[in-house]
HTML snippet that shows the backbone in 3Dmol.js (N, CA, C, O; Angstrom):
<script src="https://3Dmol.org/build/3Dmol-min.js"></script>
<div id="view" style="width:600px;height:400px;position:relative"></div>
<script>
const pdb = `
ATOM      1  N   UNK A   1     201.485 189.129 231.920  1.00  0.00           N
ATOM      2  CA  UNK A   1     201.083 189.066 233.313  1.00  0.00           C
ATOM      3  C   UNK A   1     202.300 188.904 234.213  1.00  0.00           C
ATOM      4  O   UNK A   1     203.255 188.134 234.112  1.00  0.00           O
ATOM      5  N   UNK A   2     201.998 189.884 235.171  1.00  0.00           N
ATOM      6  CA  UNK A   2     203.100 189.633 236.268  1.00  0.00           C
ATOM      7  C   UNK A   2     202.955 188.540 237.840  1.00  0.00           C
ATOM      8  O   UNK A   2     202.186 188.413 238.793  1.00  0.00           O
ATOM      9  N   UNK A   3     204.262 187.919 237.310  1.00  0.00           N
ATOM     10  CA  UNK A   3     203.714 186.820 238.996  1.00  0.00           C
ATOM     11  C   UNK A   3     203.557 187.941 239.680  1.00  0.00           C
ATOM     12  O   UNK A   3     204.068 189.025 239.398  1.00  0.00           O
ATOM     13  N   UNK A   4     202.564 187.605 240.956  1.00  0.00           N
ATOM     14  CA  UNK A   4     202.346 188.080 242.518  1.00  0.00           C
ATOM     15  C   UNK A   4     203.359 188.128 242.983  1.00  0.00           C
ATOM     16  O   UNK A   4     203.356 189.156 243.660  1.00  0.00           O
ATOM     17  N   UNK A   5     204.402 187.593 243.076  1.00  0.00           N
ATOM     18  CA  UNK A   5     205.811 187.071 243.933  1.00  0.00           C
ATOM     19  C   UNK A   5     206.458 188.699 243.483  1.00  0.00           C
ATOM     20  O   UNK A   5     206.923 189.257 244.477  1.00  0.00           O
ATOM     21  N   UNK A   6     206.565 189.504 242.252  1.00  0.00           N
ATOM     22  CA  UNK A   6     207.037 191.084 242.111  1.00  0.00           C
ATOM     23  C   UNK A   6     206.206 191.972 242.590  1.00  0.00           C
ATOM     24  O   UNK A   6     206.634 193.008 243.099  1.00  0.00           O
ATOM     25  N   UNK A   7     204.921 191.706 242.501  1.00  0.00           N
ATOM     26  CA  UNK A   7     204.161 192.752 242.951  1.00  0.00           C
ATOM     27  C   UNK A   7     204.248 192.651 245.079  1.00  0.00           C
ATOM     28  O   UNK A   7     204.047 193.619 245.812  1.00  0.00           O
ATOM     29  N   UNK A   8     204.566 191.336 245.514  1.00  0.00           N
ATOM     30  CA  UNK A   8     204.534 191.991 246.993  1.00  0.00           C
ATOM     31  C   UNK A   8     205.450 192.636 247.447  1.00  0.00           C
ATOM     32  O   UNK A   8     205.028 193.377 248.335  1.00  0.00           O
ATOM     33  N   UNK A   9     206.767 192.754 247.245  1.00  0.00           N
ATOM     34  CA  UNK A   9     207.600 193.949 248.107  1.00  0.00           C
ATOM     35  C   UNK A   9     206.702 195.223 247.544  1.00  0.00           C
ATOM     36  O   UNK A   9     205.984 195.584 248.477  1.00  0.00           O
ATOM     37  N   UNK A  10     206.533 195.816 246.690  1.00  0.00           N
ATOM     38  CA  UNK A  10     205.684 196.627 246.550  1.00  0.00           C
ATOM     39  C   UNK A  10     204.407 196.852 247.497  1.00  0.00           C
ATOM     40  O   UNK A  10     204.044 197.938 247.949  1.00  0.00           O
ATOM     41  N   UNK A  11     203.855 195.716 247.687  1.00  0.00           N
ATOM     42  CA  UNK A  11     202.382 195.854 248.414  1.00  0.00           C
ATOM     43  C   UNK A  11     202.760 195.963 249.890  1.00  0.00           C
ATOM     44  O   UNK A  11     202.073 196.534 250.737  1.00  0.00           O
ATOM     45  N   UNK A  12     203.935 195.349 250.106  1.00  0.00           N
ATOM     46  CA  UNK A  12     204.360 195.014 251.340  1.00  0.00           C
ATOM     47  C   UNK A  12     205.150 196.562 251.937  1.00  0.00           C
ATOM     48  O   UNK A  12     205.476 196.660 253.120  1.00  0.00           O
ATOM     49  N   UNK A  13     205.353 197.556 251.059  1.00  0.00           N
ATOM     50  CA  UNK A  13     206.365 198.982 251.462  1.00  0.00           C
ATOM     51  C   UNK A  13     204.761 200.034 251.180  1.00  0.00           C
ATOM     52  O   UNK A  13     204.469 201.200 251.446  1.00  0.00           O
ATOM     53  N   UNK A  14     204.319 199.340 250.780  1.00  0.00           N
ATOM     54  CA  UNK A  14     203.096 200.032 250.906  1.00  0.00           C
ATOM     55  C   UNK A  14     201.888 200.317 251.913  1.00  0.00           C
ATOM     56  O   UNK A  14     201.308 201.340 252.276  1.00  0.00           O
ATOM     57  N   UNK A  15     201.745 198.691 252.259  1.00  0.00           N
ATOM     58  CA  UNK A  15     201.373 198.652 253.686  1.00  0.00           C
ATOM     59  C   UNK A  15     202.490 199.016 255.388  1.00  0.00           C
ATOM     60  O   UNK A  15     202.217 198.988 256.588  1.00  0.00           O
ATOM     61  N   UNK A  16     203.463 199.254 254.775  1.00  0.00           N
ATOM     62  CA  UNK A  16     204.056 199.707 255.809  1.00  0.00           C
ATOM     63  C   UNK A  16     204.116 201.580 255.788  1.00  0.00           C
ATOM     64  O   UNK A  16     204.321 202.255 256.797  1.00  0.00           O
ATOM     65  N   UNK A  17     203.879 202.147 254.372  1.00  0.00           N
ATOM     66  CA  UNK A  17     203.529 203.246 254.152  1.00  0.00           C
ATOM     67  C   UNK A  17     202.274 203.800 254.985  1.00  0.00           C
ATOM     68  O   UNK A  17     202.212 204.820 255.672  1.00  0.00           O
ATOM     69  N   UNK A  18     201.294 202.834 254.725  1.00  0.00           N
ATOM     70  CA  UNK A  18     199.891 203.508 255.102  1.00  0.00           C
ATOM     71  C   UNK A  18     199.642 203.489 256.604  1.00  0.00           C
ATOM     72  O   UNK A  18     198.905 204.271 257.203  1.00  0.00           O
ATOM     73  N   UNK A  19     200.549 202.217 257.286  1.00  0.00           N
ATOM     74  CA  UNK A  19     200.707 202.230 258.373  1.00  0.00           C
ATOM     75  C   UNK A  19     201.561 203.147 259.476  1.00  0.00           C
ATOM     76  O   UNK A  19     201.537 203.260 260.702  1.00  0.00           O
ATOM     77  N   UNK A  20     202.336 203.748 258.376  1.00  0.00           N
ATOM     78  CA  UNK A  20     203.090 204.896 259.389  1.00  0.00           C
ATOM     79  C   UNK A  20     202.244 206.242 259.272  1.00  0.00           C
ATOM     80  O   UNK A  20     202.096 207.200 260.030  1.00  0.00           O
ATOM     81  N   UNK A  21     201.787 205.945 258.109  1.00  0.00           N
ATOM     82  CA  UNK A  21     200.640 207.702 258.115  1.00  0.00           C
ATOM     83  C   UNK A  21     199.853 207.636 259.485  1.00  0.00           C
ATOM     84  O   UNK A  21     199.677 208.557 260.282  1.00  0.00           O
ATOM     85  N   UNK A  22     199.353 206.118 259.581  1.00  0.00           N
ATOM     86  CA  UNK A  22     198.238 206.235 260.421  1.00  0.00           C
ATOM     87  C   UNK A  22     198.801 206.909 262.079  1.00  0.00           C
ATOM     88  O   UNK A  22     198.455 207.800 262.855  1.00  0.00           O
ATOM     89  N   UNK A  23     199.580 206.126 262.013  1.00  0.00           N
ATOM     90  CA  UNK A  23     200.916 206.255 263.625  1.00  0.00           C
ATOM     91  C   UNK A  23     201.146 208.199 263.195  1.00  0.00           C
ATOM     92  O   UNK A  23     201.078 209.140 263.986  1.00  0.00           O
ATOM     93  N   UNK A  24     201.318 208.222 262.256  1.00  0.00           N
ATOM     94  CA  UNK A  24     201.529 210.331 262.646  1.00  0.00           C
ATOM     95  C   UNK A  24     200.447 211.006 262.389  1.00  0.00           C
ATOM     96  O   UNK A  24     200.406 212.198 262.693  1.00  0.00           O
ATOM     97  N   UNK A  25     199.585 210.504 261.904  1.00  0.00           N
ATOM     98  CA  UNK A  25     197.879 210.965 261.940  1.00  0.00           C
ATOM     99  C   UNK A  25     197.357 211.274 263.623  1.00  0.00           C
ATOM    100  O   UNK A  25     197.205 212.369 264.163  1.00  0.00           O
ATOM    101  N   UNK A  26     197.104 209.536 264.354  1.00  0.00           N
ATOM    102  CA  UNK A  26     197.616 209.634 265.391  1.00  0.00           C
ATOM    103  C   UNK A  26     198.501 210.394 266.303  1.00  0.00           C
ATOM    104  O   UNK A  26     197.838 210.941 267.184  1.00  0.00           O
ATOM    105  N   UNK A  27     200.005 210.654 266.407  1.00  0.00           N
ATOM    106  CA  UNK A  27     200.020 211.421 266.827  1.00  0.00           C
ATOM    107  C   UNK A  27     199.968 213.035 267.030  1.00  0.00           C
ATOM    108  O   UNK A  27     200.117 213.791 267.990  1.00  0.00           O
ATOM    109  N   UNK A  28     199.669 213.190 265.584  1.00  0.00           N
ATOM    110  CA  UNK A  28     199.326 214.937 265.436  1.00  0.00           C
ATOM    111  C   UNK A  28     197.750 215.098 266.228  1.00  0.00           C
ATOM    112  O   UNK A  28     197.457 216.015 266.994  1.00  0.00           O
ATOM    113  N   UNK A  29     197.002 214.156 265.893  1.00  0.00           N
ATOM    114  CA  UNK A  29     195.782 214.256 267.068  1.00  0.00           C
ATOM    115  C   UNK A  29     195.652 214.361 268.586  1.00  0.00           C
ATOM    116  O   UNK A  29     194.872 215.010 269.283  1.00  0.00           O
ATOM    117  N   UNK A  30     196.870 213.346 268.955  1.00  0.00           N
ATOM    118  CA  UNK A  30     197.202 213.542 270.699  1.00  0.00           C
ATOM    119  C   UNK A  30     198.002 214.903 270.821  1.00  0.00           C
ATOM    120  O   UNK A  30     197.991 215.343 271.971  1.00  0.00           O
ATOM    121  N   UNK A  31     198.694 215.673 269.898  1.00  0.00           N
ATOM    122  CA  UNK A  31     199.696 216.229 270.462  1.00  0.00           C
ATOM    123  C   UNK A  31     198.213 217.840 270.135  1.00  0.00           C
ATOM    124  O   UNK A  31     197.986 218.604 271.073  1.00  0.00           O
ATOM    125  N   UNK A  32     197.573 217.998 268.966  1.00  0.00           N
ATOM    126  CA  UNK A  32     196.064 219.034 268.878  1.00  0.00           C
ATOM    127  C   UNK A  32     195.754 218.625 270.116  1.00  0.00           C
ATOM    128  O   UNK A  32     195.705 219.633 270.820  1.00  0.00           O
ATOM    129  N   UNK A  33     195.524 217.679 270.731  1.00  0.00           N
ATOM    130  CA  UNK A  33     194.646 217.879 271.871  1.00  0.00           C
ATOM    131  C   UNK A  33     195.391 218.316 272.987  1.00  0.00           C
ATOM    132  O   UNK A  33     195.014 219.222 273.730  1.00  0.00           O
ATOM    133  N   UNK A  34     196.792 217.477 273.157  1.00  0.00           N
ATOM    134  CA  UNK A  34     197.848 217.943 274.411  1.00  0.00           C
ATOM    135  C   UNK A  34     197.623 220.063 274.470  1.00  0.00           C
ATOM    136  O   UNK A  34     197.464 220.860 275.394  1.00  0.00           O
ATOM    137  N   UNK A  35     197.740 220.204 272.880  1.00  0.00           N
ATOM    138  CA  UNK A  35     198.027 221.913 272.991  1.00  0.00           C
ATOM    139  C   UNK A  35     196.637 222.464 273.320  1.00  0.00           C
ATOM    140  O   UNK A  35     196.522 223.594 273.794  1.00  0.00           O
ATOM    141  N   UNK A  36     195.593 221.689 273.077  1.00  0.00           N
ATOM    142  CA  UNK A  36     194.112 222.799 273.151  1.00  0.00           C
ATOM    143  C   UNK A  36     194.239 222.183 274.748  1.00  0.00           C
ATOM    144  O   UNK A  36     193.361 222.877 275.261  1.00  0.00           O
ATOM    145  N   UNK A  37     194.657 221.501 275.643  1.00  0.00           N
ATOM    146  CA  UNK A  37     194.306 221.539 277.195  1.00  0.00           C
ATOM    147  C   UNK A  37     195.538 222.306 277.732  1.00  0.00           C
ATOM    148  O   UNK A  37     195.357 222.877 278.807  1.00  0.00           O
ATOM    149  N   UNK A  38     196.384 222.381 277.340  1.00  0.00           N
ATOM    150  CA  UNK A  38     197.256 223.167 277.805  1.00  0.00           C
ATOM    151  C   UNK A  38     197.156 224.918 277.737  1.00  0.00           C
ATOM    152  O   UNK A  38     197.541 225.778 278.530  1.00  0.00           O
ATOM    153  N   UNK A  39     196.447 225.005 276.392  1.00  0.00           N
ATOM    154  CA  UNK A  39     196.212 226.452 276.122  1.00  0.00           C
ATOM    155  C   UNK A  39     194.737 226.674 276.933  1.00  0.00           C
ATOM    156  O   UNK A  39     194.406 227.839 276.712  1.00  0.00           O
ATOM    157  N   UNK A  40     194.053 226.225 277.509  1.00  0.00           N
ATOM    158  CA  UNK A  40     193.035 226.239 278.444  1.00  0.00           C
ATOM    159  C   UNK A  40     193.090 226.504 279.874  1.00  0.00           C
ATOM    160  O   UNK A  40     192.566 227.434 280.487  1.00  0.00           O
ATOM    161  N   UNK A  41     194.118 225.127 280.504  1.00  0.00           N
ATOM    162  CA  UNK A  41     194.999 225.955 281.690  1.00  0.00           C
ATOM    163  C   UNK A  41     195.719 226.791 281.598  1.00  0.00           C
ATOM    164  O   UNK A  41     196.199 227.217 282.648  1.00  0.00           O
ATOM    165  N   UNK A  42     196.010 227.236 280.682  1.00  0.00           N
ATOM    166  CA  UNK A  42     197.248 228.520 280.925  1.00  0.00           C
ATOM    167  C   UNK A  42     196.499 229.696 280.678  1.00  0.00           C
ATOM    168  O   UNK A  42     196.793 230.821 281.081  1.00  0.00           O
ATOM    169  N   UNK A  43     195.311 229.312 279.853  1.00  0.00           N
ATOM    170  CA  UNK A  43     194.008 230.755 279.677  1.00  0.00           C
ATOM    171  C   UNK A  43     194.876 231.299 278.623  1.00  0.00           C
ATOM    172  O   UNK A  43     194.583 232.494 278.661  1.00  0.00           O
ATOM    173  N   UNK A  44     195.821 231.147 277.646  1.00  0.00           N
ATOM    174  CA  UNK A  44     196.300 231.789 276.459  1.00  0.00           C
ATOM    175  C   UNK A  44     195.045 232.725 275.655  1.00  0.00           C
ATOM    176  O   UNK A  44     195.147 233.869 275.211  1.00  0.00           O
ATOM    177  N   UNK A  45     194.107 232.009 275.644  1.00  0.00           N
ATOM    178  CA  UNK A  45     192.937 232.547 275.050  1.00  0.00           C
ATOM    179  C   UNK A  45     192.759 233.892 275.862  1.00  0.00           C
ATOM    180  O   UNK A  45     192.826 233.917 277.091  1.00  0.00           O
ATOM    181  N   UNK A  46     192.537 234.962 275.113  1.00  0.00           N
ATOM    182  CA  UNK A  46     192.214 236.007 275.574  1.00  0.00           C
ATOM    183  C   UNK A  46     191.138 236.710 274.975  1.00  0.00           C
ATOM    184  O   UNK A  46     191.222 236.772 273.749  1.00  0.00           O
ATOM    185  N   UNK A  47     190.180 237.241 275.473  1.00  0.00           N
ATOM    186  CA  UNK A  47     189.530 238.283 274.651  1.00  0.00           C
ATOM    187  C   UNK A  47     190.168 239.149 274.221  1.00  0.00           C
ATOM    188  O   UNK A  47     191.364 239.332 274.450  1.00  0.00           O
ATOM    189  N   UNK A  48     189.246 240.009 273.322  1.00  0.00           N
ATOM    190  CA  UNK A  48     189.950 241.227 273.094  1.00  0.00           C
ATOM    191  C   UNK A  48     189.939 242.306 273.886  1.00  0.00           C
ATOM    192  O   UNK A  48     190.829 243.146 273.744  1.00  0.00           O
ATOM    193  N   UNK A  49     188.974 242.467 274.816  1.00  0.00           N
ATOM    194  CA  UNK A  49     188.986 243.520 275.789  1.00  0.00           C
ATOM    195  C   UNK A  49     190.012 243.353 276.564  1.00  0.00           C
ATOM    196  O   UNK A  49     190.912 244.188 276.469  1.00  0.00           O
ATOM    197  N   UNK A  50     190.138 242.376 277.418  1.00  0.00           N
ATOM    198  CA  UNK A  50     191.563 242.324 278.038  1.00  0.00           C
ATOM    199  C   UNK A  50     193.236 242.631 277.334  1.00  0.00           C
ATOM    200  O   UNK A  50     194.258 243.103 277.833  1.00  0.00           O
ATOM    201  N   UNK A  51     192.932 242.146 276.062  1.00  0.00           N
ATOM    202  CA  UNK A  51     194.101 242.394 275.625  1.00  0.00           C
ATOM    203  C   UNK A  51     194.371 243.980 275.343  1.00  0.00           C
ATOM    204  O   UNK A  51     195.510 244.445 275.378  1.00  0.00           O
ATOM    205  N   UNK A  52     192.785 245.054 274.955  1.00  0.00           N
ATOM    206  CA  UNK A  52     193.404 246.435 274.908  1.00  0.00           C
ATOM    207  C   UNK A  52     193.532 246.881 276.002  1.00  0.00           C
ATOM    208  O   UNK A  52     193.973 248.029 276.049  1.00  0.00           O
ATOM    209  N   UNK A  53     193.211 246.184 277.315  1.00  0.00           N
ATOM    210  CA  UNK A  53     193.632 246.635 278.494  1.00  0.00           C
ATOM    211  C   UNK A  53     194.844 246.805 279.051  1.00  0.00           C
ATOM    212  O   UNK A  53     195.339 247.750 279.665  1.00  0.00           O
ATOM    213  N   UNK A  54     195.411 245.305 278.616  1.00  0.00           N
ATOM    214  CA  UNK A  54     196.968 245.064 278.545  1.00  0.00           C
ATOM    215  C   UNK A  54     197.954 245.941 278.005  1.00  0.00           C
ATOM    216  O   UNK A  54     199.056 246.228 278.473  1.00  0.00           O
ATOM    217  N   UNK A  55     197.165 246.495 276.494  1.00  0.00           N
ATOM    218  CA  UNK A  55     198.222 247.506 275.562  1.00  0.00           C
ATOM    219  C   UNK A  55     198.199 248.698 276.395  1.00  0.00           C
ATOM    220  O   UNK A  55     199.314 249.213 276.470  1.00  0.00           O
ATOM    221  N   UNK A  56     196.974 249.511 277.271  1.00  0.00           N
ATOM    222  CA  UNK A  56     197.055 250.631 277.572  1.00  0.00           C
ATOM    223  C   UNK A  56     197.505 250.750 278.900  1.00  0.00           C
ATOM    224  O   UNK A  56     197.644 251.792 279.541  1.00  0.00           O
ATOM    225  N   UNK A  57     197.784 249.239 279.365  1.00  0.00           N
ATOM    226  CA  UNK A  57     198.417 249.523 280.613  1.00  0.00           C
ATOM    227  C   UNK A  57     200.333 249.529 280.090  1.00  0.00           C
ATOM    228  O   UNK A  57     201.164 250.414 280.296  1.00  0.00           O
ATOM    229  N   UNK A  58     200.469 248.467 279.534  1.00  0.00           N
ATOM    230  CA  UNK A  58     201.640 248.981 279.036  1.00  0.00           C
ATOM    231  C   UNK A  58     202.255 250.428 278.132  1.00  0.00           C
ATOM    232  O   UNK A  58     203.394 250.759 277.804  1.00  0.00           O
ATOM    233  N   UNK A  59     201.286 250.885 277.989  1.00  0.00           N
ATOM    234  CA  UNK A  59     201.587 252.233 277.031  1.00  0.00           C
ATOM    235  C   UNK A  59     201.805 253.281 278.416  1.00  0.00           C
ATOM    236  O   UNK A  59     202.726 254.088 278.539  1.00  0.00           O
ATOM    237  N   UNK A  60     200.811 253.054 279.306  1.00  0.00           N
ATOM    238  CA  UNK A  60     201.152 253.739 280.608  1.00  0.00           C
ATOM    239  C   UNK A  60     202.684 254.099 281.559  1.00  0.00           C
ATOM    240  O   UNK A  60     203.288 255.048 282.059  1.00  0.00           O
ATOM    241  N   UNK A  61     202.776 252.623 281.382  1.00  0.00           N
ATOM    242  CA  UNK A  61     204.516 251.989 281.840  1.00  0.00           C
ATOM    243  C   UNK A  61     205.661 253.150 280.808  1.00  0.00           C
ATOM    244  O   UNK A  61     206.372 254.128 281.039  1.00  0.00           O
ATOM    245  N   UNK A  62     205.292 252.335 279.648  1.00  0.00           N
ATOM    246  CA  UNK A  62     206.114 253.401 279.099  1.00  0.00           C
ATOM    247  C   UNK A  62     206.063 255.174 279.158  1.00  0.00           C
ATOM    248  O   UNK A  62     206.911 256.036 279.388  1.00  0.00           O
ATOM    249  N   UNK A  63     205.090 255.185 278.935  1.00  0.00           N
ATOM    250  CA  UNK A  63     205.479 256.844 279.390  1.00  0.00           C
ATOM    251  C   UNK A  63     206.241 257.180 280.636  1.00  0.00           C
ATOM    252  O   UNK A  63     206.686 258.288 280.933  1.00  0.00           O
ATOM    253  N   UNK A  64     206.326 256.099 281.303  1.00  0.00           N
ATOM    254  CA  UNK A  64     207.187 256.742 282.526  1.00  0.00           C
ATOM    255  C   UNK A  64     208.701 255.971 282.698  1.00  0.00           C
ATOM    256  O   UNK A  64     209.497 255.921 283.636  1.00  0.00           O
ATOM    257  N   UNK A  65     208.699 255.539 281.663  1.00  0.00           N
ATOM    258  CA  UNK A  65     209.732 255.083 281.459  1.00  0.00           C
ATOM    259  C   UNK A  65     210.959 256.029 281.222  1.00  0.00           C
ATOM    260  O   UNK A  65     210.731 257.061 280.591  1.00  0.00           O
ATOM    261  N   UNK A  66     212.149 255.807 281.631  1.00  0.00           N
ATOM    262  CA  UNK A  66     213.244 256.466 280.957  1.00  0.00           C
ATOM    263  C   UNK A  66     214.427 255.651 280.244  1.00  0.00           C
ATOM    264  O   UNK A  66     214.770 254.635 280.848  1.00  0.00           O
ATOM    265  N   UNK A  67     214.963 255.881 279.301  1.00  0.00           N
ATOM    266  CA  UNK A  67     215.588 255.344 278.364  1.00  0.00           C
ATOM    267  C   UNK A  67     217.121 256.150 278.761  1.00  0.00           C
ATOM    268  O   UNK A  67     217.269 257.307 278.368  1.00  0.00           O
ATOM    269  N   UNK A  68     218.268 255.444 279.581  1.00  0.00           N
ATOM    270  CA  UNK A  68     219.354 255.469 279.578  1.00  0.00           C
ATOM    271  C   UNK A  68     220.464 255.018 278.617  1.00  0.00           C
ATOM    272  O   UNK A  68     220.970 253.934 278.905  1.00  0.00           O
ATOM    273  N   UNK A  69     220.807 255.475 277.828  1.00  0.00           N
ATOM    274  CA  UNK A  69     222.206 254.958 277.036  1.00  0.00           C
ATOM    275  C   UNK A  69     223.769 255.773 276.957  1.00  0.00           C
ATOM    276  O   UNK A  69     224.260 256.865 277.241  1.00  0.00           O
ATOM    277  N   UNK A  70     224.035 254.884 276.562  1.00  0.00           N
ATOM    278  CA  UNK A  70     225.692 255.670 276.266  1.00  0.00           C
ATOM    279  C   UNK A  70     226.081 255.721 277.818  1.00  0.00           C
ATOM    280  O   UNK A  70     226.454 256.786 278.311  1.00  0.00           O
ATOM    281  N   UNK A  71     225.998 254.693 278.487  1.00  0.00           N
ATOM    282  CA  UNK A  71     226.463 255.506 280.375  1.00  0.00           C
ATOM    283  C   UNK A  71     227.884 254.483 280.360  1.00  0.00           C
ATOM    284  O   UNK A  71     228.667 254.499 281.310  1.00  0.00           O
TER     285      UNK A  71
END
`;
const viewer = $3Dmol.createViewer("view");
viewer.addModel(pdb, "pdb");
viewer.setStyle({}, {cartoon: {color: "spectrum"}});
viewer.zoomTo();
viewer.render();
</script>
């Protein structure tokens, strides 16, 4: 049998273990939520209709684009 007196630094780096999970558990939850309100005001979310709107307006652009090099 082992005294208690070896087993607490053990129990004691342990509870300081479980206690830091909790602290970055925590903050990975505030920082999911910081990004889902931020991606809400900024409207990141897009459908998809808008976005093939986006491609064919840019495909537009480019065709009238001209490509200068070597000047």
């Amino acid at each position: 049998d082992m005294p208690a007196g070896d087993d607490d630094p053990a129990a004691k780096e342990l509870d300081e273990m479980k206690k830091r999970l909790k602290e970055i558990e925590d903050e990975a939850a505030a920082l999911r939520e910081m990004q889902a309100k931020v991606e809400k005001e900024m409207g990141a979310v897009q459908d998809p209709a808008s976005a093939a709107a986006a491609a064919a307006s840019r495909e537009e652009v480019d065709s009238r684009s001209v490509f200068v090099g070597n000047v």
